[in-house]
N, C-alpha and C positions, 0 to 999 in steps of 0.2 A: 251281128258281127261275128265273122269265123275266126280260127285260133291265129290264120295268119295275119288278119288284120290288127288283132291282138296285142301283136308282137309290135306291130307296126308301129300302134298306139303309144305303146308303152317305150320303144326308142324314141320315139317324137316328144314324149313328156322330159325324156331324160336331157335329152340333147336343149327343148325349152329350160328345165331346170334351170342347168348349170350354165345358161346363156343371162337369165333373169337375177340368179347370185352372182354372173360378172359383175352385170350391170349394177348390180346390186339396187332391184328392182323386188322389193320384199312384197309390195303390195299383190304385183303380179303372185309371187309364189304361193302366198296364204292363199289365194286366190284357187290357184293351181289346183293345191294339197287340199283345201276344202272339200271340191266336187269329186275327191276322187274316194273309193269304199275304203274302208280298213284294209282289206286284202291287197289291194292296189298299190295301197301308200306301204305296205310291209312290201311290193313286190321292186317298188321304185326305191328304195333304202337299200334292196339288196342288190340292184344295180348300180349303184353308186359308188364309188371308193371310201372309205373310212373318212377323211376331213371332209368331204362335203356332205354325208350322211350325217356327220355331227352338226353340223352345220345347218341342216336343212330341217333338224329334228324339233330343232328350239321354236319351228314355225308349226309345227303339229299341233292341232289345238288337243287342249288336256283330256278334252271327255271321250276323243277317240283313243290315247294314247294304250290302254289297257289293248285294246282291241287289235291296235297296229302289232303290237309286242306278241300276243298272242297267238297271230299269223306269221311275224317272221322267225327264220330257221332261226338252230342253237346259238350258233357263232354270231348274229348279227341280233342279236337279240340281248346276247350276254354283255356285248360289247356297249348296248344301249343302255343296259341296266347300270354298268360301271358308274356314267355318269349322272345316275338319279339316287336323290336323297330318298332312305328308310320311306320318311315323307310321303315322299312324290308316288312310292310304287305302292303303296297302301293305296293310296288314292285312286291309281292308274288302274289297280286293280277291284277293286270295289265293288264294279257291277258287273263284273263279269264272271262265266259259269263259274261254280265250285274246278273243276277239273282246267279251265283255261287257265285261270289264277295261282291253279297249284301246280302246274307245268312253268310258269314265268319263274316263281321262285325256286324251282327247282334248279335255274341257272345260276342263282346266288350264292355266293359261299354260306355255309352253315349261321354263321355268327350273324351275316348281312339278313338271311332270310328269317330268323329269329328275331330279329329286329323289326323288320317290316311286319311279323305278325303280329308283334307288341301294340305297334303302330295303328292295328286294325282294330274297330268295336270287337265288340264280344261275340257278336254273333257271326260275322264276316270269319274272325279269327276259325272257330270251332267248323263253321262249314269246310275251309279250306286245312285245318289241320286233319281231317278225319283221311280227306283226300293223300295229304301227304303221308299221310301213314303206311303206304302201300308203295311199292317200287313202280317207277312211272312205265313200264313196260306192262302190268299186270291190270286185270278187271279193273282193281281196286282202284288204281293209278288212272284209270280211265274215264272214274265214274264222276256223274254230276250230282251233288246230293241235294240238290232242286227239283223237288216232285212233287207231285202231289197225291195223297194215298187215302185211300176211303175204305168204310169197312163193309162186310159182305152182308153183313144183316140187316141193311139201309134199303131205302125205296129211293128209285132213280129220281124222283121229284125233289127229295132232300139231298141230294148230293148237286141238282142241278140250283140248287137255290145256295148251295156251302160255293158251288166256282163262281155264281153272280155274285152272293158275300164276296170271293176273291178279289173280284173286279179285275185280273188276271191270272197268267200259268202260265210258267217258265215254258221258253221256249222248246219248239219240236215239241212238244206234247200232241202224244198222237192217243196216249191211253194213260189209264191211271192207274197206282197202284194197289191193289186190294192189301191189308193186311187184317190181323186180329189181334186182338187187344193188346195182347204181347209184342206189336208189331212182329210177326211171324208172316213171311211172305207165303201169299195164297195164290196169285194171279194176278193177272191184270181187265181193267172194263176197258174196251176200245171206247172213243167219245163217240166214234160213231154208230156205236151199239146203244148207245146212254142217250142220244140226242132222239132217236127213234122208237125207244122202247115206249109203250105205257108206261105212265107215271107212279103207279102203284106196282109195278114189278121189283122185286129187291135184285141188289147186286149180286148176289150169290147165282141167282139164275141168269145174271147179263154176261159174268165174266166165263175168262176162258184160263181155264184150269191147266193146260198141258202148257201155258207158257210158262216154261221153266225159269229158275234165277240162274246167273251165273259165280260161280265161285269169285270171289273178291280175288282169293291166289290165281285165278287161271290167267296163262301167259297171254298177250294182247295177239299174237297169230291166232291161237286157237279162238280168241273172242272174236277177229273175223271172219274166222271160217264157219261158227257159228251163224253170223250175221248173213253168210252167203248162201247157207244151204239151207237157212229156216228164210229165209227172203224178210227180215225184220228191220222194223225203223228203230225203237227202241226194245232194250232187256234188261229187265231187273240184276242187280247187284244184290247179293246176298254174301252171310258170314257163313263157318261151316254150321252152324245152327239152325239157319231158313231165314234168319233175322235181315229186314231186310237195311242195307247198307244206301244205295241209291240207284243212277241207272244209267247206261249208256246208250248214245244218240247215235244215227246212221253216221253223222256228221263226223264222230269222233273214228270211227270204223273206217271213213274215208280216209282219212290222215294217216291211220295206219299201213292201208294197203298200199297209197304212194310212199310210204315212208319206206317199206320192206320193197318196193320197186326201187329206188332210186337206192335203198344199203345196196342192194343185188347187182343196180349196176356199175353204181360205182366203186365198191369193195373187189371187181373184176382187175381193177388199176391199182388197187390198196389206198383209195382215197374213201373220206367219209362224206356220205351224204349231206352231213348239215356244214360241210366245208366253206367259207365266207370265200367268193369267191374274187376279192377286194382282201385277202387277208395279209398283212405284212408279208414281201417277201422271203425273208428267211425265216419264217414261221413256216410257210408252205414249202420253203427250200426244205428243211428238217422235217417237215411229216414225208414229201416224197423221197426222200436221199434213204430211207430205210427199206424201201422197195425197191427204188436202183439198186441198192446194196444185195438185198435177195437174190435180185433177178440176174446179177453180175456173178454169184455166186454158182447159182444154175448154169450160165453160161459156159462158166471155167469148169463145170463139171462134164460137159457136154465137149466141147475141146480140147479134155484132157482124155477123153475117150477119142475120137479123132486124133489126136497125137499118136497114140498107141498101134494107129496103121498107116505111121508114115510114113515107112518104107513100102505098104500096098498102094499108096493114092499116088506117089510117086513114079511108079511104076504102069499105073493107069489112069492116064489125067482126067479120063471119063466117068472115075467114081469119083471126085471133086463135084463134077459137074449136075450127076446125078444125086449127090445128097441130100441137097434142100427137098427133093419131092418123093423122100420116104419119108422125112423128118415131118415135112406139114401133112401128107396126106394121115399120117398118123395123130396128128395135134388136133386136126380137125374132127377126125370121125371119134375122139377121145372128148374131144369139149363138146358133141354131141352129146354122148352117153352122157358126162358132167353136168350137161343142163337139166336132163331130163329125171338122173336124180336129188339133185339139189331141189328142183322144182317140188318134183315128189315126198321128200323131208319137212319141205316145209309149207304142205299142204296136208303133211299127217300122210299121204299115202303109202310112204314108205320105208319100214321098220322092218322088225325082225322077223315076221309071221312071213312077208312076203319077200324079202330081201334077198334070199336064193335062186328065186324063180326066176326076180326082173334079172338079175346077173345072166342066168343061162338063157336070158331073152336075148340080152343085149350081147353076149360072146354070140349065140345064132347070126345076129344082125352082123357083128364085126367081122367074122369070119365068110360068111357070104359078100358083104361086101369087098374082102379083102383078095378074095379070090377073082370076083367081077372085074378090080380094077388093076390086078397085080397082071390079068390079060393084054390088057390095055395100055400099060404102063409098060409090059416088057415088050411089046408090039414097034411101041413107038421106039424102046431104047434100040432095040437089036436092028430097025432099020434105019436109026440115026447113025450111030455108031459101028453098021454092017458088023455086029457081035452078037449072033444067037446067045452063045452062051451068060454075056453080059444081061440082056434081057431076063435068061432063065433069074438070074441071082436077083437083080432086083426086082422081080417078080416075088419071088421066094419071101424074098424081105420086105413088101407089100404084105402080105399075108400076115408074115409074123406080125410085125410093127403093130396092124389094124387090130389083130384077135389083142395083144396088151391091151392096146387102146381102150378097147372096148372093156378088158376086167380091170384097167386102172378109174376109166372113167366113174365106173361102178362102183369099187369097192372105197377108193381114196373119200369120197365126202362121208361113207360109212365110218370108216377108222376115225376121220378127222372131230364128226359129232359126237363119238363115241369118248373122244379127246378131251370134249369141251371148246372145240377152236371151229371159226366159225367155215365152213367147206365154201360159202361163197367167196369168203377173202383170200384162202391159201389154196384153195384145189386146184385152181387155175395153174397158180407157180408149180406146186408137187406133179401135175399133171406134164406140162412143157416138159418137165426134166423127163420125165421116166419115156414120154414119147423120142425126144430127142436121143436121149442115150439109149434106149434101147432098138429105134429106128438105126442108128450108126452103127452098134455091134454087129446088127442082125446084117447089114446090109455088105459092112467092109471086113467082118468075118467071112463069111460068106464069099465074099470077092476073096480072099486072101487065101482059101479051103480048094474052091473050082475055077479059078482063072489064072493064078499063078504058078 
């Protein structure tokens, strides 16, 4: 089945749904919500409106509920949590990873998820407290303390006889983890180094030493980029000691890199990615009404620069007309450069060692292309509006506008990270302004200097 049939699927479910709870035809639903994975049933919840999601929840059966919670976003998530007893999310939670369980409770207010840990055995409790001791952005926050770990001075026959003792191993288990006696992490034995070696070989000669841990503090980008450049399913978790802590899964690495797709694109608009998108009106009214308000401000900043040559546009009705395309051609080749270092920030490539060079890359690029199309652009003005000279001006002001562009693009997410504030969510608005306003100066200056 391809992504668009997918889509297809899953309106078809919805639209059944909420046709079966008219009806009020419950056998059908259980029916429904049975055959469908955890992933599915969290993705049919977040298609739903809030009362029928409530509604539809009480027909979940209990042993997936952990699972569904797991999968779906913050907001839809937290909002399910509301209406489950201490109880219920102990329970919900139970057998799922250390790391999936300690992500659920982390939607809870402090006092509720204290609660719920109270709620848990001893040993559920201790797995899942270790996880929340670390900020859910970081290794630590990431890791699953479900492994399983052997020591190096073992023969593979005895370690293969300790997993049939197990009778199993947590899932994704792709390797194990070596420690010594200290639990001090040494490495990891792939299984499938273990499953083929000679029986009498010890683990010290099967494992592989250069698999490093990762720091429990290191931030969850770096953990993937980690993940992407060493090509790895799972990596040890460590303290700053070597001791080892637990480990994270490809699985968990996936969730991150759509998570930092969807903050990037949606932080574009000043919305959040885990936005409920069924969230009360004036909930969603007041998250956006603070970036109308931004971008309303940009505006009047940008118009009150245009006021300033009202007696030039007046006088030439042709720079009115000509404004909008110094203003975008500027906005455009500026959210270029923007992407390209936002992208590069937050892949590590781009800091201070290099951070000079890519600038005088990208003024190279802004000012060649500024020149290319300030040709172009006075070509067409000076034979639309039979004014050489009005073409020369907004030519001129092609050129400027684009070289900004291009050292705004560049330096704005520098200053901003340097800020603490995130460049994908204000660069954008800081960027429009400085193109806009300074696209107008250059342009009806300019006109007001050599055509008046």
């Amino acid at each position: 089945m391809n992504y668009l049939d997918e889509q297809g699927r899953n309106q078809e479910l919805v639209l059944s749904i909420q046709e079966a709870l008219d009806a009020n035809d419950l056998l059908s639903v259980r029916n429904a919500l049975a055959d469908l994975h955890p992933s599915e049933l969290a993705d049919l919840l977040e298609s739903l409106p809030g009362e029928i999601r409530d509604e539809l929840w009480v027909h979940v059966e209990r042993d997936v509920e952990g699972n569904v919670l797991a999968h779906a976003n913050d907001s839809v998530r937290a909002a399910l949590l509301e209406n489950m007893a201490p109880q219920e999310v102990a329970a919900a939670t139970s057998n799922l990873d250390s790391d999936d369980a300690a992500d659920i409770l982390q939607d809870l207010p402090e006092s509720l998820a204290d609660e719920v840990l109270r709620s848990m055995d001893e040993q559920n409790r201790a797995r899942i407290a270790s996880v929340l001791s670390y900020p859910e952005d970081t290794a630590g926050g990431l890791m699953n303390v479900d492994m399983v770990t052997v020591r190096a001075d073992v023969e593979a026959e005895v370690v293969l006889r300790y997993l049939r003792a197990l009778g199993t191993v947590p899932d994704k288990t792709d390797s194990l983890m070596v420690v010594d006696r200290e639990n001090i992490y040494l490495g990891v034995l792939s299984l499938a180094a273990l499953v083929s070696a000679p029986a009498e070989r010890f683990v010290r000669d099967l494992m592989t030493l250069d698999a490093q841990g990762i720091i429990a503090t290191t931030d969850a980008a770096t953990v993937a980029l980690v993940f992407e450049q060493r090509d790895l399913l799972s990596a040890a978790v460590v303290d700053g000691n070597g001791t080892l802590l637990g480990r994270i899964t490809v699985d968990d690495v996936i969730d991150v890199i759509r998570e930092r797709g969807e903050h990037s694109f949606m932080s574009a608009a000043g919305l959040d990615e885990e936005d409920d998108i069924f969230a009360p009106v004036l909930v969603s009214t007041q998250r956006r009404a603070m970036w109308l308000g931004i971008n309303l401000a940009t505006a009047f900043a940008a118009a009150w620069v245009i006021g300033r040559f009202e007696a030039t546009i007046e006088q030439l009705v042709a720079l009115a007309i000509l404004m909008p395309v110094v203003a975008s051609m500027g906005g455009v080749a500026g959210s270029q450069t923007l992407t390209i270092v936002i992208r590069g920030l937050a892949l590590g490539q781009v800091g201070s060692g290099n951070a000079r060079l890519l600038l005088y890359r990208e003024l190279g690029i802004g000012l060649l292309n500024g020149v290319l199309w300030a040709v172009v652009v006075a070509a067409v003005a000076a034979a639309w509006f039979s004014d050489l000279w009005l073409g020369v001006v907004i030519g001129f002001a092609i050129v400027i506008n684009l070289f900004i562009a291009a050292f705004s693009g560049a330096i704005i997410p520098l200053i901003l990270r340097r800020m603490n504030i995130d460049p994908a969510l204000a660069g954008g608005v800081v960027l429009t302004t400085v193109t806009d306003v300074v696209g107008f100066i250059a342009f009806l200056g300019l006109a007001t200097v050599f055509l008046l």
